[in-house]
C-alpha positions in Angstrom: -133.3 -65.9 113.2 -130.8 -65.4 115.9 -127.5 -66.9 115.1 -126.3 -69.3 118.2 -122.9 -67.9 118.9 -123.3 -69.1 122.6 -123.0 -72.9 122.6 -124.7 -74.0 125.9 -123.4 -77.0 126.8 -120.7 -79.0 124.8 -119.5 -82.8 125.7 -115.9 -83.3 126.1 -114.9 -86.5 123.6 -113.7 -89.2 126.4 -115.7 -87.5 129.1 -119.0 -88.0 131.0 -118.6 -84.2 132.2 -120.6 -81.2 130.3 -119.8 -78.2 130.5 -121.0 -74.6 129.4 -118.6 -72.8 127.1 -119.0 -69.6 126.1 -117.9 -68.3 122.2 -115.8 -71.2 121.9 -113.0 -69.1 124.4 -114.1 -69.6 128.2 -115.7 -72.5 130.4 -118.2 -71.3 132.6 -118.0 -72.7 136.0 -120.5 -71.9 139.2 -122.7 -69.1 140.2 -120.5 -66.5 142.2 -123.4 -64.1 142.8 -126.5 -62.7 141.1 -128.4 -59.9 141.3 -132.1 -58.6 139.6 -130.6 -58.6 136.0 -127.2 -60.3 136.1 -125.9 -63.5 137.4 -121.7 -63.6 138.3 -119.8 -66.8 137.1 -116.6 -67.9 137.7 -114.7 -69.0 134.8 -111.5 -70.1 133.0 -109.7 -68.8 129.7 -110.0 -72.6 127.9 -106.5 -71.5 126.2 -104.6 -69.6 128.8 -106.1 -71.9 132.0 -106.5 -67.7 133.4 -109.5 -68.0 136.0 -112.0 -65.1 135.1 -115.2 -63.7 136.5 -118.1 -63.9 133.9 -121.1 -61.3 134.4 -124.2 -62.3 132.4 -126.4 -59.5 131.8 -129.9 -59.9 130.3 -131.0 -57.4 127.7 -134.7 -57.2 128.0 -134.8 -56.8 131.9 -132.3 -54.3 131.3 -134.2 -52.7 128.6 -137.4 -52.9 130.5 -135.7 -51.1 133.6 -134.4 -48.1 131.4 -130.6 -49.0 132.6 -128.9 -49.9 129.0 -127.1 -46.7 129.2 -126.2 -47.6 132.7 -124.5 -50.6 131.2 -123.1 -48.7 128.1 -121.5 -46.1 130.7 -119.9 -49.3 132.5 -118.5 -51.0 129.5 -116.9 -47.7 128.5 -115.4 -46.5 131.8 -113.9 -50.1 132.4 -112.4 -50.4 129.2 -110.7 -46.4 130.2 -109.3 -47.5 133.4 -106.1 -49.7 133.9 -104.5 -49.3 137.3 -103.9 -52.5 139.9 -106.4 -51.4 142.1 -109.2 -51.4 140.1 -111.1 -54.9 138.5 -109.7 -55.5 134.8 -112.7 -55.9 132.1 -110.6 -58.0 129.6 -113.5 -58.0 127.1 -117.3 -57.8 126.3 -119.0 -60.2 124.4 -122.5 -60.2 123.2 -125.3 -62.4 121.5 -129.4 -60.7 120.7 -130.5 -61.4 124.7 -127.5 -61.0 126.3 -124.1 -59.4 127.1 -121.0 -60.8 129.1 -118.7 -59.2 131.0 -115.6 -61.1 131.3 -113.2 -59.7 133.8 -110.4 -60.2 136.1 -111.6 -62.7 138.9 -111.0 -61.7 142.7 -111.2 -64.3 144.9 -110.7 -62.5 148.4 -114.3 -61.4 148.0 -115.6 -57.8 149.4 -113.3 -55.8 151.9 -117.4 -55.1 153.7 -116.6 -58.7 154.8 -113.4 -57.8 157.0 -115.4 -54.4 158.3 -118.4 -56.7 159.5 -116.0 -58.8 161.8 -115.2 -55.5 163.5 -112.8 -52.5 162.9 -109.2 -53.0 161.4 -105.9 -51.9 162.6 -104.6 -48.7 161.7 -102.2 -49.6 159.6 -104.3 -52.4 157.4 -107.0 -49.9 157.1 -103.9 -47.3 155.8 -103.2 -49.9 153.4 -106.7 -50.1 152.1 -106.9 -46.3 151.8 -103.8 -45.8 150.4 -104.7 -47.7 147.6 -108.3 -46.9 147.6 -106.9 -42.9 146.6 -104.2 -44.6 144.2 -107.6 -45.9 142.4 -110.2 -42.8 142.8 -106.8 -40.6 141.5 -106.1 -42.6 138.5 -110.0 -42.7 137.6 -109.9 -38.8 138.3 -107.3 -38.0 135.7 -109.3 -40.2 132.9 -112.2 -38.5 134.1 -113.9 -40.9 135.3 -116.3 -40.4 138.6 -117.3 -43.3 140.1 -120.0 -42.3 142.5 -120.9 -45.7 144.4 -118.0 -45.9 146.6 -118.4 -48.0 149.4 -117.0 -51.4 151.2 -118.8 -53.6 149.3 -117.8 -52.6 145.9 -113.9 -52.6 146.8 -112.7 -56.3 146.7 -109.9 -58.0 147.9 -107.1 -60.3 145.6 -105.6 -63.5 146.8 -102.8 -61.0 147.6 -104.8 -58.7 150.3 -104.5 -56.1 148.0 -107.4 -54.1 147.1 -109.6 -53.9 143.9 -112.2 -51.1 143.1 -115.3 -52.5 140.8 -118.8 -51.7 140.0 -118.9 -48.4 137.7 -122.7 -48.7 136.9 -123.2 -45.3 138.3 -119.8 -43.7 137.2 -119.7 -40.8 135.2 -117.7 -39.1 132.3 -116.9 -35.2 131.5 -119.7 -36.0 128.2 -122.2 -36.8 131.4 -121.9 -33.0 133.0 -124.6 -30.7 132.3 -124.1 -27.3 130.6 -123.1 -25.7 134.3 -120.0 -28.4 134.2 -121.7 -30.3 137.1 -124.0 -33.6 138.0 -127.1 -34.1 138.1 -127.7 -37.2 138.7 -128.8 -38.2 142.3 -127.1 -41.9 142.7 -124.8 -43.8 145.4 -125.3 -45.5 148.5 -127.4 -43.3 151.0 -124.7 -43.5 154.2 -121.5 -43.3 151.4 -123.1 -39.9 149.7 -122.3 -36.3 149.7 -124.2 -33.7 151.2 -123.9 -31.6 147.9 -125.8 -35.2 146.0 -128.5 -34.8 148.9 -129.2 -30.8 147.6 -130.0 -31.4 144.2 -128.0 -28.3 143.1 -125.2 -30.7 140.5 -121.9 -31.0 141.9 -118.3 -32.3 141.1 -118.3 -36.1 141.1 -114.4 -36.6 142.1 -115.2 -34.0 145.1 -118.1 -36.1 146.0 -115.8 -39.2 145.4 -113.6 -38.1 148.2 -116.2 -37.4 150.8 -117.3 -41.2 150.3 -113.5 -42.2 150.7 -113.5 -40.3 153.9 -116.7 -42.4 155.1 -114.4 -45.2 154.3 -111.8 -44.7 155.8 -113.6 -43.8 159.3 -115.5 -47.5 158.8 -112.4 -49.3 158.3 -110.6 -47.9 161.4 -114.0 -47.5 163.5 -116.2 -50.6 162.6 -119.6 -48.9 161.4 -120.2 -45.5 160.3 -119.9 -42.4 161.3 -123.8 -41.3 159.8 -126.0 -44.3 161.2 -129.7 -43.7 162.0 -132.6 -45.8 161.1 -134.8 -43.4 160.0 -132.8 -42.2 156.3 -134.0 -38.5 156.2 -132.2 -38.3 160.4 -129.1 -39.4 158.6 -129.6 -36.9 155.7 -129.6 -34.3 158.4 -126.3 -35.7 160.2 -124.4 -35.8 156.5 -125.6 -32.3 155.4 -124.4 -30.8 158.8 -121.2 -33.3 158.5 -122.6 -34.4 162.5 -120.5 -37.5 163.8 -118.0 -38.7 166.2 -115.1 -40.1 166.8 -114.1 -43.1 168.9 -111.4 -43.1 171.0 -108.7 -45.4 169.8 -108.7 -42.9 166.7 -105.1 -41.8 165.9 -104.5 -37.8 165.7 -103.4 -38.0 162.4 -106.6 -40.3 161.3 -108.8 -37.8 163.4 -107.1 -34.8 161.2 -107.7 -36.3 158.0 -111.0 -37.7 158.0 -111.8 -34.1 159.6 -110.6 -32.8 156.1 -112.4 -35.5 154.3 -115.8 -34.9 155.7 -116.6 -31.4 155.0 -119.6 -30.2 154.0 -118.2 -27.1 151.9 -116.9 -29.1 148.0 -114.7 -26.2 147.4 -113.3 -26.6 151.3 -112.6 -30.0 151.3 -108.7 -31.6 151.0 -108.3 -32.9 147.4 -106.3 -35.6 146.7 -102.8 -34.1 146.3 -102.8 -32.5 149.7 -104.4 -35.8 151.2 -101.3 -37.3 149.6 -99.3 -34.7 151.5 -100.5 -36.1 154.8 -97.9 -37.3 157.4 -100.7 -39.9 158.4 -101.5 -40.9 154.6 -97.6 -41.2 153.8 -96.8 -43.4 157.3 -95.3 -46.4 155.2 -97.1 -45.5 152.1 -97.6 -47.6 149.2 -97.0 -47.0 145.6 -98.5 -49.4 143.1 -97.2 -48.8 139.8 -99.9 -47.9 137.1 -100.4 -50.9 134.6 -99.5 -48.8 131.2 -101.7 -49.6 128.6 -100.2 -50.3 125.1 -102.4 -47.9 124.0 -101.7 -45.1 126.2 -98.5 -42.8 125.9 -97.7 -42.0 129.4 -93.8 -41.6 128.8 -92.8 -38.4 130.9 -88.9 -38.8 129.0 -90.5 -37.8 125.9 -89.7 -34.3 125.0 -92.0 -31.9 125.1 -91.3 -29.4 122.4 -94.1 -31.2 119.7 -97.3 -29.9 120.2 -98.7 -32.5 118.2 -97.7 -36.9 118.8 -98.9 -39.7 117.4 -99.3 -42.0 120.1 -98.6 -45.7 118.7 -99.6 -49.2 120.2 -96.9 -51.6 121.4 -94.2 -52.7 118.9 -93.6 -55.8 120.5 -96.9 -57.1 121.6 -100.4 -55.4 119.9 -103.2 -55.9 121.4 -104.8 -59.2 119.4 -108.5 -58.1 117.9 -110.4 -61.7 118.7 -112.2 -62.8 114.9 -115.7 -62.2 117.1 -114.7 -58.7 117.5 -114.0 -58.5 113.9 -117.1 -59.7 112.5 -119.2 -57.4 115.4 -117.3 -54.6 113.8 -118.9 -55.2 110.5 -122.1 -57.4 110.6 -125.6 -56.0 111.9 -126.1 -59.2 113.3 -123.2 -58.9 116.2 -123.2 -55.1 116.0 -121.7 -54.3 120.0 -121.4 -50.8 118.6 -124.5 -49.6 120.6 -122.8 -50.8 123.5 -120.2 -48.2 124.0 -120.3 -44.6 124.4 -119.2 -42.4 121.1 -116.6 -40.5 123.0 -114.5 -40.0 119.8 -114.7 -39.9 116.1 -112.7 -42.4 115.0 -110.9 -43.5 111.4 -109.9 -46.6 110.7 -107.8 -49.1 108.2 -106.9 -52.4 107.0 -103.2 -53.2 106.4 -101.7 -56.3 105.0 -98.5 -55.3 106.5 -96.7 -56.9 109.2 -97.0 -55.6 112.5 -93.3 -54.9 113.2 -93.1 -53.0 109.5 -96.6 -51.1 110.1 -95.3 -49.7 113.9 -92.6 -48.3 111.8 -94.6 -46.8 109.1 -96.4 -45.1 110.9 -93.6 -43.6 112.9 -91.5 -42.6 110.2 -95.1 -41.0 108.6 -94.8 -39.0 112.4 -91.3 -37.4 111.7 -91.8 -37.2 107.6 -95.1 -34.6 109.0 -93.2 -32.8 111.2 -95.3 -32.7 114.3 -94.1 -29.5 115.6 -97.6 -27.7 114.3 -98.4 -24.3 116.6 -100.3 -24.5 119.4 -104.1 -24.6 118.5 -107.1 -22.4 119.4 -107.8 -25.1 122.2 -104.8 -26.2 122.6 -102.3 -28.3 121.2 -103.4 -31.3 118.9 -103.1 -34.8 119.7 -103.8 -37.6 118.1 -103.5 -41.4 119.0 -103.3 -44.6 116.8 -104.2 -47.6 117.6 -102.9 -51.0 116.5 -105.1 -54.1 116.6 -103.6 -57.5 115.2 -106.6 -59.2 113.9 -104.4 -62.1 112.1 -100.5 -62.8 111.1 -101.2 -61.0 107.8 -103.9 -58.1 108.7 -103.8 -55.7 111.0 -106.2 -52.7 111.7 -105.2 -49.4 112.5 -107.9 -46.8 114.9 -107.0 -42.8 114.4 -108.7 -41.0 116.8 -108.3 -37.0 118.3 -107.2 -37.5 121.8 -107.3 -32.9 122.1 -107.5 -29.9 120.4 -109.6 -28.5 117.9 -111.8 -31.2 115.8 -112.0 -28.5 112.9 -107.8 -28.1 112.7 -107.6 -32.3 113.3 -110.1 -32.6 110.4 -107.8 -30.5 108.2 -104.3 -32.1 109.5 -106.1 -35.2 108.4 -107.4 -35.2 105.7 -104.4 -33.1 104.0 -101.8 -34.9 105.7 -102.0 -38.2 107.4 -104.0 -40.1 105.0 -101.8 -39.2 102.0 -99.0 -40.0 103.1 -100.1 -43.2 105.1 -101.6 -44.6 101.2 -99.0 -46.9 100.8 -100.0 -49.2 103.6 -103.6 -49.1 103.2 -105.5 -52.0 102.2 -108.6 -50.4 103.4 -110.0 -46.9 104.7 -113.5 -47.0 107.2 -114.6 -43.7 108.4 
């Protein structure tokens, strides 16, 4: 029997008004959008008031289609990325038929919009490609390719700033074949590389870039610069890079999309050097990077360990919601599936406070002494994880963020968890 955890519709006491709330947390509102296996709700954190976007995906169509990975790879690669410019998944919730995607709502809609009424000025469409790169880079340091790049998945906040979304073809390093490339033939036909078109695997970020030069020529131009009805007469014009540009163009936008759209991978500019441009730095825009409280991205740190233990936030952990506990260990609500095994993980229960536990663990830190020899693949890291699940539990996540699994297996299990035994209530491998 399938366990409602989804209560439909639920009457306000005092009130004439029903309304759809979803795991007793958010009120879903109206349809935004749908598409063949999802429908888009707008919707509002019932204890925050935080207006979300609510994506309701139906398991069987998507199992029928063959895409569940497609939706596993999503969930993953959103919950990697954390930069300004890209859509925030704040969580993903599940029942038997369904999975939800609630994320960060953006109500300026798709920048395709703006490029339909006609081109936009130089300096608004610098704006959007400065921030566009700002995105593709940060994705490109996790890893992360997105491969669908195109106006209408980059969306616009109340702020005109822009907002990359849809990963659902987006791939990981654990995605490459054996050769280091892709495969995978995906995107949208007038946004794709000519190396995707050749079927030989190719670097995903390089092929990223291309699409942001594509872009970038149909914000300042209006429509694209490979446009013919017939699809395999536009495969021709994007393997032999055959386009034009119109003459209000800029010399310095002329120079750079030149550099953008080559057919040669290896030849084209990567992002550092686009970065580099006179044309790309003309009033150029630096959002700063949303640091994750999971992510260690202090450059002050010194450098001499070649081993850290990366700790969440002292001040504010992230809060583990009770439906994320009991999916962590019931069959019933099991989300596990749902995410790709990038890492092996260990994890334990603590009764101790927060504040104390953050300590613990970095006094545990200096007591090892991580200044451990460089590995055979490098140096070792590892990062922790701290999850709040209530006032007087909290669950800690070890994981190996590099270096040799073998010599963190060993560092582990002769190190870490003895002198950690203190504070355990619980271990789970």
């Amino acid at each position: 029997m399938e366990v409602q955890t989804v209560r439909e519709y639920q009457r306000e006491s005092g009130s004439d008004e029903t309304r759809r709330i979803l795991f007793g947390k958010y009120e879903m509102g109206r349809l935004l959008g749908q598409g063949t296996f999802a429908k888009v709700y707008k919707g509002k954190n019932m204890a925050t008031q935080e207006q979300v976007a609510i994506k309701v995906i139906h398991k069987d169509l998507v199992k029928k289609q063959g895409l569940m990975d497609q939706i596993k790879r999503e969930i993953s690669v959103m919950h990697l990325v954390k930069h300004p410019n890209i859509v925030e998944l704040k969580e993903v919730l599940a029942t038997k038929s369904k999975v939800f995607f609630v994320m960060e709502y953006v109500r300026g809609g798709e920048l395709f919009a703006k490029v339909e009424k006609g081109k936009l000025k130089e300096d608004v469409g610098r704006k959007y490609f400065q921030q566009l790169i700002s995105a593709v880079d940060y994705c490109h340091s996790r890893g992360v390719s997105h491969r669908d790049l195109k106006p209408e998945n980059l969306l616009l906040d109340d702020k005109e700033d822009l907002k990359v979304s849809d990963f659902g073809f987006s791939a990981l390093p654990e995605h490459h074949w054996n050769d280091g490339l892709l495969h995978t033939q995906c995107g949208t036909p007038a946004y794709v590389a000519p190396e995707v078109l050749r079927k030989k695997g190719y670097d995903g970020a390089k092929a990223d870039i291309w699409s942001c030069g594509v872009i970038l020529f149909v914000l300042l131009a209006g429509y694209l610069p490979f446009k013919n009805s017939n699809l395999m007469k536009m495969y021709v014009k994007i393997l032999k890079a055959e386009y034009e540009f119109p003459p209000w163009f800029s010399k310095g936008a002329k120079e750079l999309i030149s550099k953008l759209l080559v057919v040669d991978p290896r030849k084209r500019i990567t992002i550092p050097e686009i970065k580099k441009t006179s044309w790309f730095q003309h009033r150029v825009l630096k959002p700063t990077v949303v640091r994750s409280d999971l992510e260690d991205n202090d450059e002050s740190r010194p450098k001499n360990k070649e081993e850290r233990l990366v700790l969440g936030s002292k001040h504010s952990p992230p809060f583990l919601n009770a439906f994320e506990l009991i999916s962590s260990m019931s069959s019933v609500f099991d989300l596990s599936s749902l995410f790709e095994k990038r890492k092996k993980c260990s994890t334990f229960t603590s009764k101790c406070p927060v504040p104390k536990l953050v300590g613990r663990l970095e006094s545990a830190a200096k007591e090892l002494d991580f200044g451990v020899a460089k590995g055979r693949k490098g140096k070792l890291e590892m990062t922790a994880k701290v999850f709040e699940v209530a006032p007087e539990v909290s669950m800690v996540e070890f994981s190996k963020s590099s270096g040799d699994t073998l010599e963190y297996t060993k560092f582990y299990e002769d190190h870490l968890r003895p002198s950690l035994k203190d504070i355990v209530w619980a271990w789970q491998e």
